[in-house]
Every structure is written in structure tokens, then in C-alpha cells.
C-alpha angles and dihedrals in degrees: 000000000000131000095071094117124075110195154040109226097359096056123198117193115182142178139170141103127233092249098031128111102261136008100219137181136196111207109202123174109042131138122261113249101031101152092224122202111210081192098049075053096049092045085060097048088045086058086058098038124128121239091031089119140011082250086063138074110274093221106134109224122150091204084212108183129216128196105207096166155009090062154075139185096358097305126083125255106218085251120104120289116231120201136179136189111189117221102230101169098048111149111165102164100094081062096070097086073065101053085095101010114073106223109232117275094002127130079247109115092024093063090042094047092051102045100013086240147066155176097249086182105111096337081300121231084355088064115114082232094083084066099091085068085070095049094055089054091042094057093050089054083046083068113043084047088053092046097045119088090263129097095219110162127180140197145149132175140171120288101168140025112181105313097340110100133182125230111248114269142181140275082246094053098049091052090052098043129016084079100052098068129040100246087058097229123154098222104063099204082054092055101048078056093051090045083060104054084043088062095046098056097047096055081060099053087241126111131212133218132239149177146232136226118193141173132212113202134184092019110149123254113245111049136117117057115241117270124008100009088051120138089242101048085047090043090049091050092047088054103032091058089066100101107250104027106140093168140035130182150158140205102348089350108185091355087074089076082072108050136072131246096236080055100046097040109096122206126237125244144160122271110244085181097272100121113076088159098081138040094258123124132209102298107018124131101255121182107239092243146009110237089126086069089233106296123097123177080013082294122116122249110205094259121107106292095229124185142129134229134211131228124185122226119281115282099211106076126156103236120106118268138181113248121175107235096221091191087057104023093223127119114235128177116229146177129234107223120186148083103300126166109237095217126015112205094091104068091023087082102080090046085053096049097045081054092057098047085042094059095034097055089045092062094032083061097036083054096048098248089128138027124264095209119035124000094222098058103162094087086197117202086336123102094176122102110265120259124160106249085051111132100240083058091062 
């Protein structure tokens, strides 16, 4: 099986199966003398953990990481990174009535028809589960990025849950307040709405979809290469891996089928400082508006790479459903019983965010923004390796 890596110079590698014994990633790729915070790590998977609300799945996993190589000392080494989470709340017996029988809507039938086997336990590796394997490696990426000469800030939060939408609000607004409620929306009187439907839905053993808006800011102009190394393709593949995304857009998005181009074309102009926004200085050409979501020509340039992204509702629901038993050729209704999440944008933020930090290092270090190879690349007085007890380093 193939399709387990993201990335091109920042590699991610990653295994595990929602009922196996361990979720672990191989970061390849990153910079030497990265001083890397197993805390700043732990804070990101804790934001995707299950159990963390009554809207969430009450499987009780810690999600505990442990960094077991590519670094000493605090700092990375330039070798690759290994990471595990070990699964401590697998139960996969309540998964044997779907050894033979796909549940609906599952990636059941479709794994056994490809390679004539399966791990039934939990939906296996195309459980949502093996996610926190990308937020590790997000929040690596987090901090190279942080640690690099460029202000790139990142955030995303939920702006719908079935019906209910959020008005649009700032970068600003999401930082101060998609984490201070458990749906992780940015407009608070939105999110008291959204609690509610959740509710709603849960009492009924259903679940609703949603979607996510998010904003890249302080990523460099000039990166990405025309056609199939494009932001945006690379963008599309980042968001489109998270299990459930059914939509995927930038800029106006879809909204863009209804405009005109007279409408959509933005002028150029010349910065007067009045766009803090993007990465422009005092005299740079800037377009007058952003409805292109930062990316031209499929490059960036230099404005907030804006978008959203759609998940459908949660497939394992506990009301009874018909499946079809392939080993006994019989239909059977069932009933999916387990510890499920009724609507998965909420913690869907942090897996969405690690994505973006994930695509947006990896072009920063293709387009030479960053070095390959440490982080801290003017050696100084200093003709010595680095290490980071190296004097030039107190």
C-alpha cells in the first residue's frame, strides 16, 4: 500500500491503524537546529484529542507523544524525526457483525475489494484516527516555520455546521476566539447556535456536516511552479487527504461561477504601507483586493491565502442500517455501536491547520526560503559544526 508520504523536501511518513497498538511518523526532511518543544507538540495533539467535549468521541486516548529520534539535546539533528502515539482505548470488538458486512458509507468494501483483506478494527488505517500522526508533523513544521525569518501565521476555525453559518470574521477574530468554545468558531454567538444543533443531533443518534475557513498570512510571493506543483494543487491534495472532505476551495471559490471577470480582475497598485496583511512593502506592486485568496498563475503573491474546506457528516451513527454480508449473501440490518464524534469540524481544526503548515514549509524549503539543511545557516565567527551547546549558540 502506497500513499502513506506528504511532501516533497519536508517528508511525512506515517503508519498506524485506529485499533493497533501505536499512530507513528517519520519526519524527513527537517532542518538541523530547530530548537524543538515536545510540549509546544503535545499542546497541538491535545487540540485533536478525543474526550476533550460531550460533542466528541468519548474514547479516551491521551494521545501522549513520544520523540524517540532526529534530535539531541532539544534541537534536531537534520536526520529524520520519529514520533508515536500509542492507542490506549482501542476496542474493537464491537467491530466483529462488520468483518463481512461493509458498514454504510465506510471505507469497508472498498479496502477489501482492493487488497482481499482488511483491519476491520475501527475502519483500520482509513480511520480518521490516523490523523494525529499529521498533527505531530504539523506542529514540527509549526515550529521551523516559527523559527525561520518569515512571519507565517496560520489559522483556521469553523464557520458552518449544518445550516448554521458564521458571518465572516477576521484573522484577528478566529485567534481570539475559535479556542474559547467547543465547536471552535470564531464568532461566539455563532457557536452557542452550532452547540445547540449539535445537540440536537446527538440526542438523535445522527450526526451533521460542516465546514472550515482558514487564512495564511506572511507566506512569501513566488512559490509554487505552474501546473501540477501549483499552491493550489498542492493545497487541494493537503485538504482533500483529511477523511470526509467533500469540498475544497480558495479565494471565491465556487462563488467565482457567478461573477464576471470585470468583477473578479483586481487592479494593481503600489503599496503606501497600508497593507499589513501581506508580506508588500512601501512601494510594491500590490493587487487592490484579495478575492484570488493569495495565489495567481497557481503562485503565491504575497497576500493571505484564504479558502474553506467541506466535511460530510460522520458515517458511524448508531442508528440501525441495512448492509449486504458478502461471505453469507444475506442483508442484515445492523447497528453501529461505538464511540463515534457526531460532527467532525471541531476537531478537525488543528488537522487542518498541521496540513497547512505542512504544505506551506515544504514550498517555503523547495523555493530556498529556508534552508534545507539548519535553520540557523550564517555560521558567524565561528568555523566549527553547529551543535547546540556551541558557544556562538549561549
Amino acid at each position: 500500500m502506497n500513499g502513506n508520504r506528504f511532501g516533497r523536501l519536508f517528508q511525512v511518513t506515517t503508519y498506524g491503524e485506529s485499533h493497533g497498538e501505536a499512530m507513528g511518523v517519520t519526519v524527513s526532511g527537517c532542518p538541523a537546529g530547530v530548537e524543538l518543544d515536545e510540549e509546544a507538540i503535545q499542546l497541538e495533539l491535545d487540540r485533536r484529542k478525543p474526550g476533550q467535549s460531550k460533542i466528541t468521541t468519548s474514547r479516551g486516548e491521551p494521545d501522549e507523544v513520544s520523540i524517540n529520534s532526529g534530535t539531541i539535546d532539544g534541537y534536531t539533528t537534520g536526520t529524520p524525526i520519529g514520533m508515536v502515539i500509542q492507542n490506549k482505548d482501542a476496542r474493537s470488538g464491537k467491530y466483529e457483525p462488520f468483518v463481512t458486512a461493509p458498514r454504510p458509507s465506510h471505507g469497508d468494501f472498498t479496502y477489501s475489494a482492493k487488497f482481499g483483506t482488511r483491519n476491520w478494527g475501527g475502519g483500520g488505517r482509513s480511520s480518521a484516527r490516523e490523523t494525529v500522526n499529521w498533527v505531530a508533523a504539523g506542529a514540527v513544521a509549526k515550529q521551523v516555520l516559527e523559527q525561520s525569518e518569515h512571519d507565517v501565521r496560520i489559522k483556521a476555525h469553523v464557520n458552518q455546521i449544518g445550516e448554521i453559518e458564521a458571518p465572516d470574521v477576521s484573522f484577528e477574530e478566529m485567534v481570539e476566539h475559535s479556542e474559547d468554545n467547543e465547536v471552535r468558531c470564531g464568532h461566539p454567538e455563532t457557536a452557542e447556535r452550532m452547540r445547540d444543533l449539535i445537540d440536537d443531533y446527538q440526542e438523535a443518534g445522527d450526526s451533521i456536516g460542516g465546514s472550515i475557513a482558514f487564512e495564511v498570512r506572511g507566506v512569501p510571493r513566488g512559490l509554487g511552479a505552474p501546473r501540477f506543483d501549483s499552491f493550489p494543487s498542492r493545497l487541494g491534495q493537503a485538504m482533500f487527504s483529511i477523511p470526509a472532505t467533500t469540498h475544497v476551495e480558495y479565494g471565491l471559490g465556487k462563488e467565482a461561477r457567478t461573477v464576471t471577470g470585470s468583477e473578479r480582475n483586481e487592479d494593481w497598485t503600489f503599496d503606501e504601507g497600508d497593507h499589513p496583511e501581506t508580506v508588500s512593502e512601501p512601494g510594491d506592486p500590490v493587487p487592490v483586493g484579495n478575492d484570488h485568496g493569495g495565489l495567481q498563475g497557481g503562485i503565491t503573491t504575497g497576500e493571505p491565502i484564504w479558502g474553506e474546506a467541506t466535511w460530510h457528516a460522520p458515517t458511524s451513527i448508531p442508528k440501525p442500517q441495512t448492509t449486504a454480508d458478502w461471505e453469507t449473501e444475506e442483508e442484515r440490518e445492523e447497528q453501529v455501536i461505538g464511540r463515534h464524534d457526531p460532527v467532525l469540524p471541531p476537531r478537525g481544526v488543528p488537522v487542518v491547520e498541521a496540513m497547512l503548515h505542512l504544505t506551506v514549509l515544504d514550498f517555503m524549503l523547495l523555493g530556498g526560503r529556508i534552508n534545507p539543511d539548519r535553520i540557523d545557516d550564517d555560521p558567524g565567527e565561528y568555523d566549527t559544526p553547529y551543535h547546540p551547546s556551541s558557544p556562538r549558540n549561549e
